[in-house]
N, C-alpha and C positions, 0 to 999 in steps of 0.2 A: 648588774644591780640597777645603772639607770635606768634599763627599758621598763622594771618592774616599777620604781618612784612614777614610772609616768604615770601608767598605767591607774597605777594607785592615786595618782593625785588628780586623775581625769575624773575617778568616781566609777570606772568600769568592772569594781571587785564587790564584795558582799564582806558584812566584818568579820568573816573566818579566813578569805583570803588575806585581809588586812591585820589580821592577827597572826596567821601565818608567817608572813610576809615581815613584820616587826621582829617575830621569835628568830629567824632566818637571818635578819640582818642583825640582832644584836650577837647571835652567835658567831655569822662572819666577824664582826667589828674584834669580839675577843679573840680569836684566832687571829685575827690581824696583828691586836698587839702582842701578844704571847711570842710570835713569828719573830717581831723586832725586839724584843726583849733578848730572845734568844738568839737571835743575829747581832747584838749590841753585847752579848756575852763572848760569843764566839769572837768575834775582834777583836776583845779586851783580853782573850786568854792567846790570840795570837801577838799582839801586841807583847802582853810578858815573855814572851816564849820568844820571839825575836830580840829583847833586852837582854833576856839568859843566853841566847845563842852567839848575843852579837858582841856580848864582854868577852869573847875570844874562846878558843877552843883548849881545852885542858883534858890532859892523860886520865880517865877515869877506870882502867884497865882492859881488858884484849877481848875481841870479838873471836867465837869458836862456831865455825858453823860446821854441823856434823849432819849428814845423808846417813838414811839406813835402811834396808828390805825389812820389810815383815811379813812373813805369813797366816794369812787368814786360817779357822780352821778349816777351811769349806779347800783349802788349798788355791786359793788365790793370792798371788804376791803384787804386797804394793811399795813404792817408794816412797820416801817423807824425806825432809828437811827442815830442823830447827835449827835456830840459831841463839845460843849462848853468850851473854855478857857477866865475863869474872871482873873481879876488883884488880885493883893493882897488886894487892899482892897474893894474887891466885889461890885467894882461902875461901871464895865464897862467890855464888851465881848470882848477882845482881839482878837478871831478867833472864827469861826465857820467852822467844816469840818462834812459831812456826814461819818459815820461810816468807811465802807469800804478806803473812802481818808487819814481817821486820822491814819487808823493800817499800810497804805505803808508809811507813814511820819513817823510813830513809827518803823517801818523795816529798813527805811534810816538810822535814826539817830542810831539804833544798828548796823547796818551796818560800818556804820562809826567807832562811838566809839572802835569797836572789827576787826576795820579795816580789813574786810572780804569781801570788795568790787571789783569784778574782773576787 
């Protein structure tokens, strides 16, 4: 963006690149803050989430992680894995994540805890 201020302030544009040129940067400037709004968000919902995590860990009930085949109809077999969170007292599914979903939520949360988050 400086090379084009120079540019612009030497006198070497016509007022449509200079309007250009305005319209261009006041759309950078909002995208700039929107970027730290939402970077200023993200922090603060890490922030929480490390005060929840760091009041200590408590029994919320048992992880089930269940593998299964399936057959396409085309006769293609493919493999999956989800993984299951019941309550304590084994009446009900709290969550459901596909494998792969569950180990980056498992990454976050060590993330956090060992607060190693860039």
């Amino acid at each position: 963006m400086a090379m084009y201020e120079d540019i612009i302030n030497m006198g070497y544009c016509n007022s449509y690149d200079r309007i250009n040129y305005e319209n261009a940067k006041s759309e950078y400037e909002d995208a700039l803050s929107k970027q730290t709004e939402l970077k200023n968000n993200v922090w603060n919902l890490f922030d929480e989430m490390q005060e929840i995590i760091g009041n200590g860990k408590e029994f919320v009930g048992y992880k089930v992680y269940h593998k299964y085949r399936m057959k396409y109809n085309d006769g293609e077999t493919n493999m999956a894995a989800d993984v299951f969170i019941i309550n304590k007292e084994v009446t009900k599914v709290i969550a459901e994540y596909d494998n792969d979903t569950y180990k980056g939520i498992q990454m976050g949360i060590e993330m956090l805890l060992n607060k190693t988050f860039q």
